[in-house]
N, C-alpha and C positions, 0 to 999 in steps of 0.2 A: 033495807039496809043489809041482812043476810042476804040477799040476792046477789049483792054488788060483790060483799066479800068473797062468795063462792065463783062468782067470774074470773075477780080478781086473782083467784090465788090459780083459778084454770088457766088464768093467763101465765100468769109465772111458772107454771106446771111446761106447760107448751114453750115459752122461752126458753126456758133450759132444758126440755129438749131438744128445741134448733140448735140452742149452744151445745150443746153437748155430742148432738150430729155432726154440728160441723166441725165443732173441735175435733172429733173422730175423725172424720175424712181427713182437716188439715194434718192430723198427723200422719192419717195413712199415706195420705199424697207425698208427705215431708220425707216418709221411711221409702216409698216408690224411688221420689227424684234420688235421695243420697242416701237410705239405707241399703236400696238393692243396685248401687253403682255396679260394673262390671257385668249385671247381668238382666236378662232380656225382662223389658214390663209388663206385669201382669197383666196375663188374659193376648196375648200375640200368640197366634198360629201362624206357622210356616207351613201354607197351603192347608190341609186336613190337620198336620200334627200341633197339638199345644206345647209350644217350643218357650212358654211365657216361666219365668224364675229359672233359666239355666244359666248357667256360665258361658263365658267365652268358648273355651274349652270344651264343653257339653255341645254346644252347638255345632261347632266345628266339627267335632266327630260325628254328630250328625248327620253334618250336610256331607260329609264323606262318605259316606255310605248312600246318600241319596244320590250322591253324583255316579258311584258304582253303577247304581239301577239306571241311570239316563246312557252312560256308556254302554251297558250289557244290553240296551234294552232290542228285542227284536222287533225290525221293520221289513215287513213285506210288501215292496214300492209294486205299483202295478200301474205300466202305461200302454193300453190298447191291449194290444195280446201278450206283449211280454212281463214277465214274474221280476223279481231280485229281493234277494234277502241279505239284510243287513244291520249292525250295529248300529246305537245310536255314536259310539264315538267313530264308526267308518263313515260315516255321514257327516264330520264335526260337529255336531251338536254335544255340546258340553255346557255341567250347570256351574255357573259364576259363584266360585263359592267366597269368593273375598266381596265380593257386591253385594249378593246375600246376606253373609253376615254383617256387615255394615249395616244394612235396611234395616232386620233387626233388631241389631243392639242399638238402634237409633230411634224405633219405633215409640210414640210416646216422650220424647224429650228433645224433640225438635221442636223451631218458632218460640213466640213470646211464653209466659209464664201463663194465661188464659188459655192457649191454646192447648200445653201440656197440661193443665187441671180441667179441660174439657175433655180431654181424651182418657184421663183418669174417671171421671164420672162416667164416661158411656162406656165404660168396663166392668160396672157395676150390675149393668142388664146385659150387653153382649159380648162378642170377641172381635176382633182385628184380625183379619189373616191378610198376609203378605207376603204376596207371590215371588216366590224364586226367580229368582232372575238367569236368562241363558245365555250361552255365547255361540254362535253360527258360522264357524272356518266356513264362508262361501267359497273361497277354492278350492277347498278339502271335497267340499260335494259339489261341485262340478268336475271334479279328476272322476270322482266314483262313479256318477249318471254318466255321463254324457259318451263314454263309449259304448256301454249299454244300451242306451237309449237312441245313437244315430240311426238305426234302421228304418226305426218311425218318424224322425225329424228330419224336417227339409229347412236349408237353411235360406233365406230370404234373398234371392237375386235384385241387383239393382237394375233400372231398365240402363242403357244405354243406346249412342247415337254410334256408329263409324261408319269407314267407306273400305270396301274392297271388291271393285269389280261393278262397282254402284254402291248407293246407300243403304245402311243395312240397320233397322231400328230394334230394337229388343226390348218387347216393354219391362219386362222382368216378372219376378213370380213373388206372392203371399209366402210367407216361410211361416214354419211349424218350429214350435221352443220350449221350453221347459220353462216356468214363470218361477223363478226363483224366489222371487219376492214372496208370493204365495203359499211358496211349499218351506220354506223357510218359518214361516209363520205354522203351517201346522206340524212341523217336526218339533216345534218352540212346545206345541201345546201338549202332545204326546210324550215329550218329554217332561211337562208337568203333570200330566196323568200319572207317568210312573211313579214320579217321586211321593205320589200317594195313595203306592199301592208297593208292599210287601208281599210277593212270592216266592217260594223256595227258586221255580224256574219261571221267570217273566215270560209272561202270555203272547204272542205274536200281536203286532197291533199291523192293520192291513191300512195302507196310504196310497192313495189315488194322486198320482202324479198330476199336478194341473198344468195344462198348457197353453201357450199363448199364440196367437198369431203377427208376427212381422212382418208390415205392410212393408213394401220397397222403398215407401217415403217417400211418394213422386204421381200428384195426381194426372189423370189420362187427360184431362184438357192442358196441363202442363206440357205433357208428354207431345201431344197433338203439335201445339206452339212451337216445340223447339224442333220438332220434325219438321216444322213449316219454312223454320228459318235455314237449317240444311239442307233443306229443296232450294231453296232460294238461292245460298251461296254455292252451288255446286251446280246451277240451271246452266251455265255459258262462261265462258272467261270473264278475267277480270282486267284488263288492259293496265301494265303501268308507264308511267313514262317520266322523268326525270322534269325537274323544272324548267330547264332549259330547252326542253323539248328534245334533245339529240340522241338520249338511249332508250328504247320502248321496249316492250315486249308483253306478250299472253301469258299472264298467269291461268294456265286452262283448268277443268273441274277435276280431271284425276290427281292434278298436284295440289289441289285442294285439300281433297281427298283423302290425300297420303298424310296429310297432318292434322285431320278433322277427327275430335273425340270426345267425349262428357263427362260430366262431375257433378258425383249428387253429396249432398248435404242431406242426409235423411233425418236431422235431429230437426230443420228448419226447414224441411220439405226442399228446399233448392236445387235446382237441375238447371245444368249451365252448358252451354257448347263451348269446347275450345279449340283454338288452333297455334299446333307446339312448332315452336319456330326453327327447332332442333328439325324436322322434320319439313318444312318450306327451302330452308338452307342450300340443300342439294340441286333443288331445281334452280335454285337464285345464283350460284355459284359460279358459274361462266358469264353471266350476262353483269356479275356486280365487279368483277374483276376491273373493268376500266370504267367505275363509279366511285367505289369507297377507295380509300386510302391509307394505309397505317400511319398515325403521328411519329415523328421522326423527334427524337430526343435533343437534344444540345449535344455537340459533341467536341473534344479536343485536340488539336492536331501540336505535336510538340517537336520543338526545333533545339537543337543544343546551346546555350547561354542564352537563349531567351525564350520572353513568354511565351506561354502557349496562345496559339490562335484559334479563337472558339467559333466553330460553325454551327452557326445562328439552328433551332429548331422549326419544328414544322407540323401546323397543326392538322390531326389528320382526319378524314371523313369518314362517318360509318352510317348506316343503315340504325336507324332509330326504330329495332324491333317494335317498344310495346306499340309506340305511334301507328306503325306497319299494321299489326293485327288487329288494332281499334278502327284502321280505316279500312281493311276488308270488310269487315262487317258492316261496315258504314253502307260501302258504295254497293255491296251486296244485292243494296235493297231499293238500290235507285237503277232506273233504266237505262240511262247510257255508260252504265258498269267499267269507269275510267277513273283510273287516283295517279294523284302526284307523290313520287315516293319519297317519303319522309327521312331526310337527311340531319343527322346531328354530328357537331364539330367536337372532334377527340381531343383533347389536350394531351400534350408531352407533357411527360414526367419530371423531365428536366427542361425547361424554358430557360432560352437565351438569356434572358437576367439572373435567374437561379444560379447559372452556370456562372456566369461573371460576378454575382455576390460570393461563389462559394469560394475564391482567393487561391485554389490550386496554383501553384506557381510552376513547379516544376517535378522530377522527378527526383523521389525522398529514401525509396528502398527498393531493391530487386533481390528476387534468390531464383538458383533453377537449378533442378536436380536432372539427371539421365534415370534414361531406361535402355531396357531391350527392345528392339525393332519387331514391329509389325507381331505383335501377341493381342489376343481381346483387352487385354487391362487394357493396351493402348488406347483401344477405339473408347473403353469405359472415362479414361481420364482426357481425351480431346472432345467427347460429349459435354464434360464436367467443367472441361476449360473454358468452352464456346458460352454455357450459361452465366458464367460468371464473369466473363469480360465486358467491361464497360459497366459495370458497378460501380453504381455513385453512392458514398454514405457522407451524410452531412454535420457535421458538427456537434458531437455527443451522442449521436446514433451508433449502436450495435448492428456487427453484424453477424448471422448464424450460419454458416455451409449447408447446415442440416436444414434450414427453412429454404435456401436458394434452392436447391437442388432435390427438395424433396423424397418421396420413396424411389429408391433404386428399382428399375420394372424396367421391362421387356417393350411394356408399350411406351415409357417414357424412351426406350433408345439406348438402355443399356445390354449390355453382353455380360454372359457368364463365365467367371475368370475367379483362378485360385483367391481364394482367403483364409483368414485364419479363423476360426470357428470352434472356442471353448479348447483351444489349444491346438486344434488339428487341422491340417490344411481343406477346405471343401470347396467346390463352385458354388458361386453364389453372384446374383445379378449384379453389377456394379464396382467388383474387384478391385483395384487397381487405383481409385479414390483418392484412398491414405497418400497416395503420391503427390498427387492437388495439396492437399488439405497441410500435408510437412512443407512444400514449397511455399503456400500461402501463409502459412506460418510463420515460417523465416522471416521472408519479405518482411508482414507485420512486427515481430519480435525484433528486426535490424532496425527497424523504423519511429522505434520508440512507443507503439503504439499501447493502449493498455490490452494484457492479455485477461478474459476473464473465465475461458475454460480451454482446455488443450488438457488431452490423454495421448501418452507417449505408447506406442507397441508393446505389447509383451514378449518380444522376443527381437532380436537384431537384424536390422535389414542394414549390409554395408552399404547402400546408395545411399543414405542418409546422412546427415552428420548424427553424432551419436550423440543421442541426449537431447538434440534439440529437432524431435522432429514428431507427428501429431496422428494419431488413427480417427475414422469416424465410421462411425455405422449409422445407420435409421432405427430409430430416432435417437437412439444414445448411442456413442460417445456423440461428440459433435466441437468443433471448432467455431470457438466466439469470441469475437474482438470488439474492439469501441474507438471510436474514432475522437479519442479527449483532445485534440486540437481544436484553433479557433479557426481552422479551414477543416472546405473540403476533403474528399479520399475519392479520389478516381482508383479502381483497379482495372487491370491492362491485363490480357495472357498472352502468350505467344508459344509455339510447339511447334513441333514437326513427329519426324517418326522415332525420332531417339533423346530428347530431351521435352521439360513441360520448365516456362518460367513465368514468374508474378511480377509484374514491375507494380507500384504504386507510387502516383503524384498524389501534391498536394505540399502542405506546408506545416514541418512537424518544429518549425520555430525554433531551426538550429538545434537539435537535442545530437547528441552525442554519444552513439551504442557501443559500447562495448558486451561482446556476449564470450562465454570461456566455459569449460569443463575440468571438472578433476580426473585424476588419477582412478583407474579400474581399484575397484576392492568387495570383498564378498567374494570372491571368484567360488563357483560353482561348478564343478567338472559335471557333463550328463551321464547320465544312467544308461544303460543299455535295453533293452525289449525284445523278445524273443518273437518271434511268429514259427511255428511249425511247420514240416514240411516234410511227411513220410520218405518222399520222392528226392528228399534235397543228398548231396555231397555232405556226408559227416567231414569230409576235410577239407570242404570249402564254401563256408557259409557266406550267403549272399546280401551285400548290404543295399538294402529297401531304402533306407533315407538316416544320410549322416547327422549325428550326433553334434552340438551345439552347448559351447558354454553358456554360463548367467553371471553376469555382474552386477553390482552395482557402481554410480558416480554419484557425482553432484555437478550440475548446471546453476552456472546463474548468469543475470544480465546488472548492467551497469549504465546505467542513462545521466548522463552530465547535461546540466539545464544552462543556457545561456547566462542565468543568473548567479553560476556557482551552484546550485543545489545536486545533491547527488542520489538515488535512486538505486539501492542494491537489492535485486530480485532472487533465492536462491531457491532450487528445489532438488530433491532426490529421487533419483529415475532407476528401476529396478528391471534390470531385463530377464526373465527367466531362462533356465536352460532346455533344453529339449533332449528328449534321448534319441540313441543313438537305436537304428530297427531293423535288424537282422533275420535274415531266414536261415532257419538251421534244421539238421535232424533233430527228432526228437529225443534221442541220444547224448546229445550232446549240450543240452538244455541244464544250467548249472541248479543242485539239488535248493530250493527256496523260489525260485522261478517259477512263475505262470509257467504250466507247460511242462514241466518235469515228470519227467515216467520212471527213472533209473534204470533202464532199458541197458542193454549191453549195443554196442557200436556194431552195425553188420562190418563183415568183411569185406573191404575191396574190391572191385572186378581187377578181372586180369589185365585190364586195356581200361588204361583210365582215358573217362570222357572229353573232348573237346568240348570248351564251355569258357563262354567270353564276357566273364564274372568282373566287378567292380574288386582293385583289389584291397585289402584292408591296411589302415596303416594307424599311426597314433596320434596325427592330428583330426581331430573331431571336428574342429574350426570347420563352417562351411559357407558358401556366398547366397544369397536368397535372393537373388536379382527377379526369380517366377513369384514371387511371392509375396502377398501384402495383407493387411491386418484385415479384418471382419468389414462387409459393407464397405469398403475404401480399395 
């Protein structure tokens, strides 16, 4: 009976101390999760140091300091015989200090509530360490290797197939590389070395560059294959002939040849022979002239008081390239080496019906401006007229000049001719433009049409009407209109050497333009501008380019609708003025002037010069007929 009780009370002994251990833990774990909020859980090392009860704030300083050691840290890269010494942040390797710290203050109080009281218990025997996390600018360290490192890297050639003079096979070469992936990895680790190790002056740590080999991507029984099929298609001609039997001709092996080349896919090993059609073309060029055909549009012929009469379209034949190049290869590889050349039917863009649903009736707006005879703008705006005549826009369609007519260029056909350029006249491809672009303006604007971009000059050209006419450059400014009728829009040009005109058909449903202008105000008188000229006449300066007032108006249009509705458009158009630019002594350069010296005036010669100067007078007013806005 005493035996029992002496168990007994060892057992109650023993319960309360499990109760009382674990009461202990649960509170210590309770004071863990939310007494030591804000900072790190005991017993967490970051790498070597016990970083476990700091603050935010304590950590953070820190890993500040640990990040200095990863930046300063020195590396001695060595690849085959060459050295390099460097920083870890010339290298970008830097340590993640907001990632870090995260990890962390995170440490132990992530997942369910088991999992955070399990990782409080095995704190009790060991530590947690938790590795610093890095960040690796991979283009930071490919700027710093890889000029250093070219001497000993070769870079991977692909093989390839062509012809010049015969077929020429290149199987390509193994290349030499820096395996970044690799060396990323132990600049990662080097820099967790550092950060657990405090020296006054951080020790050199020496890195062995690893390198890779880069296969060409293209195996030699590959290789072999496609060299077999380029022997092939280049063994003899290739005969073609038309379906009807009536046009033939030898496609021989050098014009093969001339368009035969390869393409590798080295992520998927793939190696393809091609042949660029860009490159067949020239040979095909004489013999397809009386084969293909261009498809010929719907077109309009208009008579006065009545309709127009539409000549029917036409559809046109061309050479069905990919077909073509799929059946070289085809017949390449059969013996009697003969194909029927593959013909597909063009469609007009405008079809006979199109043209008759589009309701054009007659003719709705014309404007035409002059020029000067036989100057480059000319040739720039009969280029500009030619592309844009016979423009069909259909029924709530826009149209852009800037999209018709593209970049102004030398190979498109344009000449270099005055423009305006940031206020000052320069050559520049396409000149002469803005002339189109105000004439097509017009035409649209008298026609009722909706305007939805037009930029007026900044400066005055009298061949225009004033206020109502339009600049364009590439790609900006640009003239764009919309065709809100429930017809058609044909536009029409016609030119010669001293005028450019827009006619436009179509059917604007009786609308009724009236277009007007205000009264000049703002007047602007110009400035003057000096240019120097040791050598010039103090008593007779010479004028370079006259002078130009600025005004402004107001335009507007007025469109009266069948129905009675009325339509009032107004806008304000601001011409700038230009100064006026004189060559002078520099003497005589008034004191606040660019160019003032206060010089005293030389003397006279005894025999004044003959000299057949512009003479000066007080109208400023001048004509700009040479002369057109930017890009136009």
């Amino acid at each position: 009976m005493q035996l029992t009780e002496e168990k007994q009370r060892s057992l109650r002994l023993f319960l309360a101390f499990v109760v009382s251990l674990s009461l202990g833990l649960v509170v210590s774990f309770a004071w863990v999760q939310w007494g030591m909020q804000g900072r790190v859980s005991p017993g967490v090392q970051c790498g070597q140091a016990a970083v476990g009860g700091m603050t935010a704030r304590e950590l953070s300083q820190l890993l500040d300091r640990r990040a200095r050691q990863v930046e300063k840290m020195r590396l001695h890269l060595k690849l085959d015989q060459l050295g390099l010494m460097r920083r870890g942040n010339d290298l970008g390797v830097t340590l993640d200090r907001e990632g870090t710290l995260e990890r962390l203050m995170l440490a132990g109080r992530r997942g369910h509530l088991g999992n955070r009281l399990g990782f409080f218990l095995s704190r009790l025997w060991s530590k947690h360490s938790v590795a610093p996390r890095f960040l690796q600018d991979r283009d930071r360290l490919r700027s710093s290797l890889e000029p250093w490192a070219a001497p000993v890297l070769s870079p991977a050639r692909s093989p390839s197939i062509s012809y010049h003079k015969g077929l020429r096979v290149d199987p390509g070469q193994v290349g030499t590389a820096i395996n970044y992936e690799q060396l990323s990895l132990e600049l990662r680790a080097q820099a967790e070395s550092a950060t657990d190790q405090t020296p006054t002056l951080p020790a050199v740590r020496i890195v062995q560059v690893p390198t890779t080999q880069n296969s060409p991507g293209v195996t030699e029984q590959l290789l072999k294959r496609r060299r077999a099929e380029a022997e092939r298609l280049l063994a003899a001609p290739i005969e073609l002939v038309t379906a009807d039997s009536r046009h033939k001709m030898n496609l021989k092996p050098h014009m093969l040849g001339a368009a035969l080349g390869s393409e590798v896919n080295a992520a998927n090993q793939h190696f393809s022979l091609t042949l660029t059609m860009a490159q067949l073309r020239p040979a095909l060029k004489d013999w397809l002239k009386d084969i293909e055909r261009p498809a010929q549009n719907a077109s309009y012929v208009f008579h006065p008081g009545q309709a127009p009469t539409i000549i029917a379209s036409q559809v046109g034949v061309a050479l069905d390239e990919t077909a073509f190049i799929r059946e070289l290869w085809r017949v390449s590889a059969e013996k009697e080496r003969r194909m029927v050349l593959p013909l597909s039917e063009v469609e007009p863009q405008l079809t006979t019906s199109e043209a008759e649903g589009l309701g054009v009736l007659g003719l709705v707006s014309q404007f035409m401006t002059r020029h000067v005879c036989c100057q480059p703008r000319v040739d720039n705006i009969h280029t500009a007229a030619a592309k844009l005549d016979g423009t069909v826009l259909r029924p709530g369609e826009k149209f852009s000049l800037n999209q018709l007519l593209g970049p102004r260029t030398f190979r498109a056909g344009y000449k270099s001719a005055p423009t305006i350029v940031r206020g000052e006249m320069e050559d520049v491809f396409g000149g002469g433009i803005s002339q189109l672009a105000t004439t097509l303006f017009n035409a649209a604007l008298r026609g009722g049409y909706k305007i939805i971009q037009r930029q007026p000059h900044s400066i005055y050209f009298s061949r225009y009407p004033e206020g109502h006419e339009a600049t364009v450059s590439f790609p900006e400014p640009d003239l764009i209109f919309e065709n809100d009728t429930q017809a058609g829009l044909l536009i029409r040009t016609e030119y010669s050497g001293t005028f450019i005109k827009v006619l436009i058909y179509g059917n604007n449903a009786g609308r009724v333009v009236t277009v007007e202008k205000s009264s000049r105000y703002n007047i602007v008188k110009p400035s003057i501008q000096y240019e120097a000229d040791e050598h010039a006449d103090p008593e007779k300066p010479k004028r370079l380019r006259a002078g130009q007032m600025g005004w402004s108006l107001v335009v507007s249009r007025k469109i009266k609708y069948p129905d009675g509705r009325v339509d009032q458009e107004k806008r304000e158009v601001v011409y700038n003025p230009r100064a006026e630019l004189l060559r002078v002594h520099p003497c005589t350069i008034p004191e606040g002037e660019k160019g003032h010296t206060g010089e005293s005036c030389p003397e006279p010669p005894d025999e004044e010069r003959e000299e057949q100067d512009e003479e000066l007078s007080d109208d400023v007013y001048y004509e700009t007929a040479e002369y057109d806005e930017e890009g136009g």
